[in-house]
C-alpha positions in Angstrom: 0.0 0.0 0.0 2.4 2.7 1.0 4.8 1.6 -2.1 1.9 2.1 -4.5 1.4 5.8 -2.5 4.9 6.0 -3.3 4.9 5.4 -6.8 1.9 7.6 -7.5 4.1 10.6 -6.2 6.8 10.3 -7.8 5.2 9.4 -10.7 3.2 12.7 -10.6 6.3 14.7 -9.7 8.2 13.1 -12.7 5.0 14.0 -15.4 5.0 17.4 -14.1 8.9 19.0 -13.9 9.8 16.2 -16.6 12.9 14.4 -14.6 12.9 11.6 -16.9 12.9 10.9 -20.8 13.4 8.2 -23.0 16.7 9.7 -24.3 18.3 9.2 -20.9 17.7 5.3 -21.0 21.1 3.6 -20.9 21.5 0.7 -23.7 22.5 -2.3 -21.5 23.1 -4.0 -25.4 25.9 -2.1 -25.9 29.1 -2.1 -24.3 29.9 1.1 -23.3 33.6 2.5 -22.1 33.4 4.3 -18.8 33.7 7.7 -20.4 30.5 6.8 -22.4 29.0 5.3 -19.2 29.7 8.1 -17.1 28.0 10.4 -19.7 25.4 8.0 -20.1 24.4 7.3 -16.7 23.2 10.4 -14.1 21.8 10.6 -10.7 18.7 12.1 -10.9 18.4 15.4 -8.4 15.9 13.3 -6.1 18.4 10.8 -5.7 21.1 13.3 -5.3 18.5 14.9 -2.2 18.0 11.7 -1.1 21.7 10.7 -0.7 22.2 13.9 0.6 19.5 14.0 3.8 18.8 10.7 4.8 22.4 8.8 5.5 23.2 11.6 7.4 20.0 10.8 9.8 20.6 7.0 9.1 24.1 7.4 10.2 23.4 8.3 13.7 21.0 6.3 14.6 23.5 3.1 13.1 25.9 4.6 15.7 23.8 5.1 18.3 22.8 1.1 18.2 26.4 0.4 17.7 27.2 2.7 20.8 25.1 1.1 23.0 27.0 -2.2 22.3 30.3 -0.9 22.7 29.1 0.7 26.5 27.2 -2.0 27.4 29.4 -5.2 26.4 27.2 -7.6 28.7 24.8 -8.0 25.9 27.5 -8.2 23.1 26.1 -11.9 22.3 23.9 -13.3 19.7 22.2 -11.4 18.6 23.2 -8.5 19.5 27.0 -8.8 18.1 24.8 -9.7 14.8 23.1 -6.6 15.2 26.2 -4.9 15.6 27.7 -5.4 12.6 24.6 -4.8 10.4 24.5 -1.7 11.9 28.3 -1.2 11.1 28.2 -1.9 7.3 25.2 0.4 7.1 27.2 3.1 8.9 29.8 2.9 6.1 26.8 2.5 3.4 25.4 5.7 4.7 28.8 7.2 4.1 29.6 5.8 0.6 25.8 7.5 -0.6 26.9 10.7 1.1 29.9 10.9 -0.7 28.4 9.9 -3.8 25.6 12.6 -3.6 28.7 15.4 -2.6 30.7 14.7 -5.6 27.7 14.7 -8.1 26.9 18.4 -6.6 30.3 19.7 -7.1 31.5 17.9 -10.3 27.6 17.4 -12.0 28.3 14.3 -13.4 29.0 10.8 -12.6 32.6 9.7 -12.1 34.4 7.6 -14.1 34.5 3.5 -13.3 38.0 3.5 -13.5 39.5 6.9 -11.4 40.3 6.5 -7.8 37.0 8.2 -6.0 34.7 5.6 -7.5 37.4 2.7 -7.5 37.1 3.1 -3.3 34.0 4.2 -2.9 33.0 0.9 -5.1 35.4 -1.3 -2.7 33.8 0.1 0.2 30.4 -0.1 -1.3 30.9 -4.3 -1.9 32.4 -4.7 0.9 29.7 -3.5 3.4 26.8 -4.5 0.8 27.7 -8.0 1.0 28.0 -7.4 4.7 24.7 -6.4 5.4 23.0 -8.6 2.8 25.4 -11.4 4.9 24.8 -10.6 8.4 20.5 -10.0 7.6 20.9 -13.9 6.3 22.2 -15.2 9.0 20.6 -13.0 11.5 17.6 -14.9 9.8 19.6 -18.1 10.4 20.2 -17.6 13.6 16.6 -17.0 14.6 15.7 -20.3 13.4 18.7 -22.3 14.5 17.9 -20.4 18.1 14.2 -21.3 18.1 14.4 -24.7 16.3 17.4 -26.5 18.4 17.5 -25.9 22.5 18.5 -29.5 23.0 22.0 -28.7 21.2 24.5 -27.0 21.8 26.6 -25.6 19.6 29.9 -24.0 21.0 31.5 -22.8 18.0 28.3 -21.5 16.1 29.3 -17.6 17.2 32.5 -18.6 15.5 31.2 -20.4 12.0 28.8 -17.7 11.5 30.9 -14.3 11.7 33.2 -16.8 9.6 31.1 -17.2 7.2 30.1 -13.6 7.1 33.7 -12.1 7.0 35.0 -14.7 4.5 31.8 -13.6 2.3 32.6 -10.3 2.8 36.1 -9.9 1.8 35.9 -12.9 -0.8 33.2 -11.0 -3.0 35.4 -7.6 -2.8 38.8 -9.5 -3.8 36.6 -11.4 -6.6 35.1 -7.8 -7.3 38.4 -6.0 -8.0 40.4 -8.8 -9.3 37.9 -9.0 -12.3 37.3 -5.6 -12.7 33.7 -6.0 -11.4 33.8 -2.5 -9.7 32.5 0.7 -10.8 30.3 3.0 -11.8 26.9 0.7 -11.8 23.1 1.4 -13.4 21.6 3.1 -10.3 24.7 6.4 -10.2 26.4 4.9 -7.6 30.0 3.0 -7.2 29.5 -0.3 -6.7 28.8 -3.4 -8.7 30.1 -2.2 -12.5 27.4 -1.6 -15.3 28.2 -4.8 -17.4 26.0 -5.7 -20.7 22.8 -7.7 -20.6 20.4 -8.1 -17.8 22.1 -8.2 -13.9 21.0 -11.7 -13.1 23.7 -12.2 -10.0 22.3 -9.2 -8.5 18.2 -10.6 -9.3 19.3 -14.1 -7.5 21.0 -12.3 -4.2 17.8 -10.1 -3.8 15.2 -12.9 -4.0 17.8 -15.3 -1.6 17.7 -12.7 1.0 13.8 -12.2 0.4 13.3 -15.7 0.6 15.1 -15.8 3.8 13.2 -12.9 5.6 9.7 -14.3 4.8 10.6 -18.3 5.8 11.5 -16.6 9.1 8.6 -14.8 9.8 6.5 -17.8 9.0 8.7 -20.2 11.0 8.5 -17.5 14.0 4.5 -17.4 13.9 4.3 -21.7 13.6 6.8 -22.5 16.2 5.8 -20.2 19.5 2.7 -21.0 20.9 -0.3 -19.1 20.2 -1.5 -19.0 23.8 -2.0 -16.2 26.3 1.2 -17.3 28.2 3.6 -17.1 25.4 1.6 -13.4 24.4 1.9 -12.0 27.8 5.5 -13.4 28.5 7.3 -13.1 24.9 4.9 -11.7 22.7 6.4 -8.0 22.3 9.4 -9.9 21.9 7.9 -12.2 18.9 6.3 -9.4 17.3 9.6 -7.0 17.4 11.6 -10.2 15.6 8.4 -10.4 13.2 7.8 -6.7 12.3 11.9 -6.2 12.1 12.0 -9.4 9.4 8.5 -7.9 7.9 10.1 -4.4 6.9 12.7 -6.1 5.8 11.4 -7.9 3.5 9.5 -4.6 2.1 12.1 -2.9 1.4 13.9 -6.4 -0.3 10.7 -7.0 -2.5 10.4 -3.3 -3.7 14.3 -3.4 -4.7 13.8 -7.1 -6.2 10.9 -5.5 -8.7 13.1 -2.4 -9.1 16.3 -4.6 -10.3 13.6 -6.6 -12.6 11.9 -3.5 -14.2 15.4 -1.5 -14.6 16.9 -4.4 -16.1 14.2 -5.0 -18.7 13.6 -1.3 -19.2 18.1 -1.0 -20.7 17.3 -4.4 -22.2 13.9 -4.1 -24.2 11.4 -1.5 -23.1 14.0 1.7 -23.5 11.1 3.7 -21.6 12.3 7.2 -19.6 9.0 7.0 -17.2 11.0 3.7 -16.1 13.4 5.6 -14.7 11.9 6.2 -11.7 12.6 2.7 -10.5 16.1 3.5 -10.5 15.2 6.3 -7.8 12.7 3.5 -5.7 15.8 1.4 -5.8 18.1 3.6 -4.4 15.2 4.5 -2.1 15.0 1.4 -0.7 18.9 1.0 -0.6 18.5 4.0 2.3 14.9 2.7 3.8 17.8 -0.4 5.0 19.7 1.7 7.4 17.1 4.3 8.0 13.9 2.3 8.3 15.6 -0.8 10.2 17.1 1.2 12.7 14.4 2.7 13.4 12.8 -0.7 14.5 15.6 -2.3 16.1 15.8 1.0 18.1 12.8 -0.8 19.1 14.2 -4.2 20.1 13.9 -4.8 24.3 17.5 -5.1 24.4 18.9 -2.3 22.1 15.9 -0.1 24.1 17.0 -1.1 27.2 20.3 -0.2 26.6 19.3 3.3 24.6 17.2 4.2 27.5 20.1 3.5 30.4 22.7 5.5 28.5 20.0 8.8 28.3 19.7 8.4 32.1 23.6 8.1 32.4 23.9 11.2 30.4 21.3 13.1 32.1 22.1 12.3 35.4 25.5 12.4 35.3 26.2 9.3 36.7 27.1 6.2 36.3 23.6 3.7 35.6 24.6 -0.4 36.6 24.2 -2.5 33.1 23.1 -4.7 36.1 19.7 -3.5 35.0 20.1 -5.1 31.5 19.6 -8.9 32.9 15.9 -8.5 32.9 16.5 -8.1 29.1 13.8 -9.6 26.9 15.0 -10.7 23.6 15.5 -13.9 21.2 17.1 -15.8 23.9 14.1 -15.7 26.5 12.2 -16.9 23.9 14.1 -19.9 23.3 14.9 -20.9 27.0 10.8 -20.6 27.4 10.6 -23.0 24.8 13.2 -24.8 26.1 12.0 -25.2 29.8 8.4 -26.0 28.9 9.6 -29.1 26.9 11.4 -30.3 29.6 8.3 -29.4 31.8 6.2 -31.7 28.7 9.0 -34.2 28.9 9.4 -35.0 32.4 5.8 -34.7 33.1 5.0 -37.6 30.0 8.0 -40.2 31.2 6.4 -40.0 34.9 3.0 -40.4 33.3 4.6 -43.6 31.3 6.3 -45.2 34.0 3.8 -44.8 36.1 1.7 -47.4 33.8 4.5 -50.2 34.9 2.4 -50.5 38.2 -1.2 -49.9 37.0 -1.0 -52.1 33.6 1.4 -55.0 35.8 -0.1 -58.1 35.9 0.7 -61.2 38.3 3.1 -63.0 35.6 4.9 -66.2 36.1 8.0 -64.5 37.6 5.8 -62.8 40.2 3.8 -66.1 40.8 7.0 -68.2 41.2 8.4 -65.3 43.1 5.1 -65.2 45.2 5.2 -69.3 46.0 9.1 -69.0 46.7 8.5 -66.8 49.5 5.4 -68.8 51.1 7.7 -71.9 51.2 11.0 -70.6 52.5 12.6 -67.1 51.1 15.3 -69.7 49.1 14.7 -69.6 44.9 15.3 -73.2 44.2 18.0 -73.9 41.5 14.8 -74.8 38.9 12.6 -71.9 40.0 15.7 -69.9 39.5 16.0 -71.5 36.2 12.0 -70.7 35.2 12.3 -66.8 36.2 15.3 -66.1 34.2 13.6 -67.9 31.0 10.7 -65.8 32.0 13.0 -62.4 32.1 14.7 -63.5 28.9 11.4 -64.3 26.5 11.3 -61.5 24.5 11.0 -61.6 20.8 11.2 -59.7 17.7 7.4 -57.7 17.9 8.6 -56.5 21.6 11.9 -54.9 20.0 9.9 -53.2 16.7 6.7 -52.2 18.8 6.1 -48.8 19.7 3.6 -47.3 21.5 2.5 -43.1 21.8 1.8 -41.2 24.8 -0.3 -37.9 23.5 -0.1 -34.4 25.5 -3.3 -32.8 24.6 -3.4 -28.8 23.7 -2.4 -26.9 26.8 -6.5 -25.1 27.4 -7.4 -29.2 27.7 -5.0 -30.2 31.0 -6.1 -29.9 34.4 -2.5 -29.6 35.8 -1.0 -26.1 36.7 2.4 -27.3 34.3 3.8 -25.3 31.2 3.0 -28.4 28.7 3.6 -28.6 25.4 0.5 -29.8 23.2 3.3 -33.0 21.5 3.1 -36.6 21.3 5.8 -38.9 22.8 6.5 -41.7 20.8 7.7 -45.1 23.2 9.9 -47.4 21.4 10.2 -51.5 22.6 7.8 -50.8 26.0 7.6 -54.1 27.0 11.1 -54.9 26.6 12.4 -51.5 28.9 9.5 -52.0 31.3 10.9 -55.2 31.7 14.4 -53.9 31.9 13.2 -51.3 34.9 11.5 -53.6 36.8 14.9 -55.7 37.2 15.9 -52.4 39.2 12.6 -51.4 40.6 14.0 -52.2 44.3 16.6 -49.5 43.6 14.3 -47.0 41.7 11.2 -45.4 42.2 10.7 -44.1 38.6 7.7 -42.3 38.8 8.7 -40.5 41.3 12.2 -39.3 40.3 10.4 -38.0 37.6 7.6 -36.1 39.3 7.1 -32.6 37.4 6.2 -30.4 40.7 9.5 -32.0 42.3 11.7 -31.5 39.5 10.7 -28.1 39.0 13.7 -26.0 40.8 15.9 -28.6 38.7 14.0 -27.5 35.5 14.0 -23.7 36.2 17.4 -23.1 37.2 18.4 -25.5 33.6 21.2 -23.5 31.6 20.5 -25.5 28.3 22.7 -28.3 26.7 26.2 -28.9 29.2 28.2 -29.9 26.3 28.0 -33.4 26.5 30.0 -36.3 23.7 28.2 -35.1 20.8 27.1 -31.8 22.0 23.9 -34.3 23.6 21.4 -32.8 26.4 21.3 -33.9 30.0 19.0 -33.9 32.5 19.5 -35.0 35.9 16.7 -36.0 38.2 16.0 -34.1 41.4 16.9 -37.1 43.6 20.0 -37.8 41.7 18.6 -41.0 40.1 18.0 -41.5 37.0 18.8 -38.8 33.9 17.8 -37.8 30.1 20.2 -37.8 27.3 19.0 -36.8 24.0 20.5 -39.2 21.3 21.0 -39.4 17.2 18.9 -40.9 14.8 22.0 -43.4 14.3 22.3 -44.0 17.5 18.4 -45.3 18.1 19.4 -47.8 14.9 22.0 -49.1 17.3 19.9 -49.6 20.1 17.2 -51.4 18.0 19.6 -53.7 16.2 21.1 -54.8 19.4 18.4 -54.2 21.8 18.0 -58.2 22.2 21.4 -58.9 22.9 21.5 -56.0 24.9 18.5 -57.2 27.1 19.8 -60.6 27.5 23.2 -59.4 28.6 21.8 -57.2 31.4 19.5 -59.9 32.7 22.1 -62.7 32.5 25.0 -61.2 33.7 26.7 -58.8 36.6 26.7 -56.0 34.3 28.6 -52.2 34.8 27.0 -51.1 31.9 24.7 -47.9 32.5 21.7 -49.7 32.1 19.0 -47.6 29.4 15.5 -47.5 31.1 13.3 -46.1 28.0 14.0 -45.1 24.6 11.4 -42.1 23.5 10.7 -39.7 20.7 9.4 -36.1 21.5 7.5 -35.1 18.5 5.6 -31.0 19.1 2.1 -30.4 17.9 3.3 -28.1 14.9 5.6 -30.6 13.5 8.8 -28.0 13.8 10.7 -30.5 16.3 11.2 -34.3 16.9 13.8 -35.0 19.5 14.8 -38.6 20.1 16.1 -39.6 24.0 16.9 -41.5 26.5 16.5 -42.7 30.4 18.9 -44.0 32.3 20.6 -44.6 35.6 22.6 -41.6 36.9 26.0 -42.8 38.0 25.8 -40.2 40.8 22.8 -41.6 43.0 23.7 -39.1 45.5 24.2 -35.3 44.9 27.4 -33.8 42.8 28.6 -31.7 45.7 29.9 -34.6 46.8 31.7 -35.4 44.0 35.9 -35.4 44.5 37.1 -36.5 41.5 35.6 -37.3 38.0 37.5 -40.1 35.2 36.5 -40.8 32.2 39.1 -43.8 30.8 39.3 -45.7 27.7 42.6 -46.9 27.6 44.4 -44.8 25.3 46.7 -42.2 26.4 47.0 -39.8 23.2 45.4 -36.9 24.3 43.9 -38.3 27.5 45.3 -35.6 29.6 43.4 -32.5 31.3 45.5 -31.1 33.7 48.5 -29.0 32.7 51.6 -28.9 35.1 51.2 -25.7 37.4 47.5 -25.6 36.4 45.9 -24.3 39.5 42.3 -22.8 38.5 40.7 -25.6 37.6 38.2 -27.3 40.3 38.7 -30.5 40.4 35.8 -31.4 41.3 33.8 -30.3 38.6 36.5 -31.4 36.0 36.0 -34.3 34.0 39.6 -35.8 34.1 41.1 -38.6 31.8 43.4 -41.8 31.4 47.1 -39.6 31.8 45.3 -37.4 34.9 44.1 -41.3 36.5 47.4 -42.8 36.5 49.1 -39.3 37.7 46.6 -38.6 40.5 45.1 -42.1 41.8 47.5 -44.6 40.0 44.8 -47.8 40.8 41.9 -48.4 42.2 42.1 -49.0 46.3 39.9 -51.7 46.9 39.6 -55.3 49.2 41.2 -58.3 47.1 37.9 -60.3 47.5 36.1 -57.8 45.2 38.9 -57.8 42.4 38.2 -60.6 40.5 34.5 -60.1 40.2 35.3 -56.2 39.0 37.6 -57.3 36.2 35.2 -60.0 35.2 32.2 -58.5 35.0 34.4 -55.3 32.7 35.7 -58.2 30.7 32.1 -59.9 29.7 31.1 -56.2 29.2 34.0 -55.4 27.1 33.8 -58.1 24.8 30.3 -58.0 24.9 30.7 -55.0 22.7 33.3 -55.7 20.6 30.6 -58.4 19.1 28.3 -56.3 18.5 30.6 -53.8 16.7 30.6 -51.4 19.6 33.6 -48.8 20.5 34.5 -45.8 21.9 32.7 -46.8 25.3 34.1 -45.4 28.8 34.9 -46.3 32.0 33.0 -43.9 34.4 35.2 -43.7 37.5 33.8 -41.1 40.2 35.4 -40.3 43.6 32.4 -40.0 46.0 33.3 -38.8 49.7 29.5 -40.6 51.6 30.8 -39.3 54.7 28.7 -36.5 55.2 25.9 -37.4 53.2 25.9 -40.1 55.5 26.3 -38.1 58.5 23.1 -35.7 57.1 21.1 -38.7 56.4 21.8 -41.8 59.6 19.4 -43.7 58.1 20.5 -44.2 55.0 20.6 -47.9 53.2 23.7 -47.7 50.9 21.8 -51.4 49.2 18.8 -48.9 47.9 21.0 -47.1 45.7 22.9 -49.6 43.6 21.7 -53.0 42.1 25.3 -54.7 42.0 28.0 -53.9 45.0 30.2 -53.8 41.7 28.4 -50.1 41.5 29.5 -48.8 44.4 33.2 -49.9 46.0 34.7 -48.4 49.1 38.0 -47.3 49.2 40.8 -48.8 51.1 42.8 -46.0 51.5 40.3 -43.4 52.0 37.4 -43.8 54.8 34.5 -42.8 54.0 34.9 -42.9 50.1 33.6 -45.1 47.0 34.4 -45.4 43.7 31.1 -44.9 41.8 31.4 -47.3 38.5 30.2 -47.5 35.6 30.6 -48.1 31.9 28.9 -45.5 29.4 28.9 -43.7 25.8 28.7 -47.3 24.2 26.6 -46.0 21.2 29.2 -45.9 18.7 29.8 -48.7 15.6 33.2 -49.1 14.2 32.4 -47.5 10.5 33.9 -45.4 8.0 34.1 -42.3 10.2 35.9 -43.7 12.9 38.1 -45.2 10.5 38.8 -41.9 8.6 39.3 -40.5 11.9 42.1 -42.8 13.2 43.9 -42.8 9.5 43.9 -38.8 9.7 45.5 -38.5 13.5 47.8 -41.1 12.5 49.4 -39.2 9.5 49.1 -36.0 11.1 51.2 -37.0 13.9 53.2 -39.5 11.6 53.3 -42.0 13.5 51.5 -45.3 12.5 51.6 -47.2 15.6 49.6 -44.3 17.5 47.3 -45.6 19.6 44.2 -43.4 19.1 41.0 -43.5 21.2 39.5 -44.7 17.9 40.4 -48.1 17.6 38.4 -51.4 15.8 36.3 -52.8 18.1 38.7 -56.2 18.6 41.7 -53.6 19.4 39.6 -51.3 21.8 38.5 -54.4 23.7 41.9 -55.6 23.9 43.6 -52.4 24.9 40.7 -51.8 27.3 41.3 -55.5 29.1 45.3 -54.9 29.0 45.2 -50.8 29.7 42.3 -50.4 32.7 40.8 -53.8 33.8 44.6 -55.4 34.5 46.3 -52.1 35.0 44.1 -49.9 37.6 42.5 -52.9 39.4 
């Protein structure tokens, strides 16, 4: 609406003082040399006006946002450091049309492609064009990678994407001047060079960048909720992100028909009332920095921060950016989201496992069980025989069935939780119920995951801790069991080997973190499907009373944390390795008469693995000092925590500590990518007999028996 107002004005201005005629219509068939270009080409006196006024205004408010940034560097983070450096090529932007509107007023007439004013001013031009039209993309990018993935983290993602927007921005100038693609251009100014034929590179970059704004809009609307809660908490927030992408758009679309209609108008049409779209193109050039600062002015943060340093100036003194944490901006968004899918999560696995006890029947194992304990308390070598065939009978339907648990739309629960309308997705229930109620004396599922319980746990979460993989944790409120979010490739594992894996927990004395539930978290609006798992929490009791953390596999290239003189770190909050074990502890300290069933049980588990093509597992070794955790709770029974004294082993030389144990991060085939990976650190280092974590499984298990079982115990 307001472009068509647009066009009617100028339109009417342009029939009435005559700006434009058909004789000023450049031939984009011919090849022209730059002294015929510069003749040929003129920036109308609208433009010049234009060029003139606006970047001035544009300017300031670019360095006001940028400003606020540099005094405030709390909120230098995504997005505001995005932000920043939109605001910083449209500074420069704002001076390259200044200049450009200066010399036409003193020299009336457009400089030539190839002297020095328009040979810089083109450089700068490219270079801080490609830098907004890069950092708008993946200021789009971001939003969607923000709002779309909470259960991973991504530590180097600041890092890739200012990469990716400095490489684009000084590969496109080099490319630019190296091919004499700089100069004088179609709309007056220095940038891109006037070439012959129709500007299709330009055409493609427009639409990209159009294309970009309005998927994110869209993909905003569909993935917050449309309830009262998400309006009231975030939705000034949404609608800023929304409106800011909106005008953005505008202004892309009315450049994108500009660039069609100028290009067919020196191609074909040769039409001087055409003209004018060369003035709505540089128009919307300056409606960039102008318009959409003007909105992000408008941004809670930027606001915030604009508001802060007005008081600091008018009151003389100094205003705490302390003030600034109550922020509202992208990332209060996303850790909403975040927190009420854990809230939906933890809320469904309670309701699931809470079906183990009302959908149990008496089976034969609770029958025999029930008869054994009438007669004498003894299992009888054949009743012993019967329950174990009874665990074992499983079959191929039990591993491929799934089964779905359905969170209706939030208006439809009568529960005072922030639920998700989703569906949860169970994969092989009978075979995991089966697996939970081996440990049932040792854990009350349903209520480790009660939602009301958990919910200190759940509001104080950070996000994603980094795990292998960049995977999401979640740690019970009692310290029992946890979620771990898991690959696609990873749930193919499971599956494939979920009936040896069943029958090697049932049958045997088994360190391996046992998995209690394999799930799929799938929302309502189809924008997220999250596949993860439950299992025991090697902790049982609290972290504070963690000393020391080791994760081992056997290999010793890098397998070291600690540095020599390296005081800083806390050590109990450090994950240390195979180098930092044998430096700091040397063996395990335990009685003689627990030895040989240790390294037994880690050999059956170890080679376990290695038949089923499985590597790259750890042994979990944590330091746990029970002595006042036992002194705060006297009537603690260490036997309700762990189903195997193998778990939990006190420590000779300590009083008062165990050595928690436990194998995990078994979800990894020997394939081609482990493979590549142990070829590349191998020539690399040149060294061929470099013993690499990544080994074939027959190896690993090998160096695992000869490196930890026979070495530490």
């Amino acid at each position: 609406m307001y472009l068509k107002h647009a066009a009617i004005i100028l339109l009417t201005i342009t029939s009435v003082k005559g700006f434009y005629s058909d004789s000023e219509v450049v031939d984009c068939n011919s090849d022209l040399s730059n002294e015929e270009l510069s003749q040929a080409i003129r920036l109308q006196t609208i433009d010049q006006y234009c060029f003139l006024i606006f970047p001035i205004i544009a300017f300031l408010l670019t360095m006001i946002i940028m400003l606020s940034f540099v005094i405030y560097p709390k909120t230098w983070k995504m997005p505001g450091d995005i932000i920043f450096f939109i605001s910083f090529c449209e500074a420069i932007l704002c001076v390259h049309w200044f200049s450009t509107s200066i010399y036409f007023m003193i020299n009336e007439s457009s400089p030539l492609s190839d002297d020095i004013f328009c040979q810089v001013n083109s450089i700068v031009s490219i270079f801080a064009g490609a830098g907004e039209v890069t950092y708008n993309l993946i200021f789009c990018l971001y939003v969607r990678i923000t709002l779309k993935d909470q259960f991973t983290t991504r530590k180097k993602l600041y890092l890739i994407l200012h990469f990716i927007a400095w490489f684009t921005m000084i590969s496109i100038t080099l490319i630019a001047k190296i091919f004499n693609y700089n100069g004088l251009s179609l709309f007056g100014t220095c940038s891109l060079k006037y070439n012959p034929g129709f500007n299709f590179a330009g055409l493609v970059l427009v639409f990209v960048n159009t294309f970009m704004s309005v998927y994110t809009v869209l993909y905003i609307k569909k993935v917050v909720p449309e309830n009262q809660r998400y309006l009231n908490l975030i939705g000034k927030v949404t609608r800023y992100y929304s409106s800011y992408i909106t005008a953005q758009f505008c202004i892309q679309l009315s450049q994108a028909i500009s660039y069609i209609l100028v290009g067919l108008n020196c191609t074909k049409f040769h039409k001087g009332w055409l003209l004018i779209f060369i003035t709505v193109e540089n128009s919307a050039k300056l409606c960039t920095p102008f318009v959409l600062s003007i909105l992000r002015l408008r941004d809670p943060t930027i606001n915030r921060q604009i508001l802060l340093i007005w008081k600091r100036l008018s009151s003389k003194s100094e205003v705490g950016s302390s003030l600034l944490s109550e922020e509202q901006n992208l990332v209060v968004i996303a850790r909403t989201l975040l927190l009420d899918k854990v809230n939906t999560i933890v809320y469904s696995i309670q309701q699931i496992f809470q079906q183990d006890n009302s959908t149990e029947n008496i089976s034969k194992v609770s029958q025999l069980l029930k008869k054994n304990n009438k007669v004498n308390n003894q299992i009888s070598q054949n009743e012993s025989k019967q329950i174990q065939e009874a665990y074992d009978k499983i079959t191929q339907e039990d591993i491929n069935e799934q089964a779905q648990f359905v969170i209706p739309p939030e208006q439809d629960l009568d529960i005072e939780l922030r639920l998700m309308a989703s569906t949860i997705i169970i994969y092989a229930p009978k075979v995991f119920q089966n697996l939970r109620k081996k440990d049932r004396k040792i854990n009350n599922y349903s209520q480790s995951f009660d939602p009301i319980s958990n919910q200190e746990q759940i509001n104080s979460f950070k996000g994603p801790d980094g795990g292998k993989g960049g995977a999401f944790f979640f740690f019970t409120f009692d310290n029992k069991l946890l979620i771990k979010t898991i690959s696609e490739e990873e749930l193919m594992i499971i599956q494939k080997n979920l009936g040896s894996y069943y029958l090697h927990l049932n049958r045997n004395e088994s360190l391996i973190s046992p998995i209690y539930g394999i799930f799929k978290f799938l929302l309502k609006n189809g924008q997220e499907s999250q596949i993860f798992i439950v299992m025991r929490n090697a902790l049982q009791i609290p972290s504070s009373y963690v000393m020391r953390t080791y994760d081992l596999k056997g290999s010793e290239y890098q397998r070291k944390v600690l540095k020599q003189n390296d005081f800083t770190k806390d050590l109990t909050k450090t994950t240390l390795k195979d180098i930092d074990f044998k430096e700091e502890e040397g063996k395990l300290f335990i009685h003689e008469n627990i030895k040989d069933r240790l390294r037994n049980s880690l050999v059956l588990d170890s080679k376990f693995f290695s038949e089923l093509n499985l590597m790259d597992y750890s042994l979990l070794i944590i330091k746990m000092n029970w002595s006042p955790y036992s002194q705060r709770n006297p009537q603690m029974d260490m036997s309700k925590f762990f189903n195997s004294e193998l778990c939990c082993i006190p420590s000779i030389k300590e009083q008062g500590v165990y050595y928690h144990i436990a194998i995990i991060d078994y979800l990894q085939e020997w394939n081609a990518e482990k493979f590549i990976e142990q070829v590349t650190k191998k020539a690399i280092n040149v060294k061929i007999d470099l013993d690499t974590s990544a080994q074939n499984p027959q190896e690993y298990t090998k160096r695992f028996i000869e490196k930890i079982v026979y070495t530490i115990i």
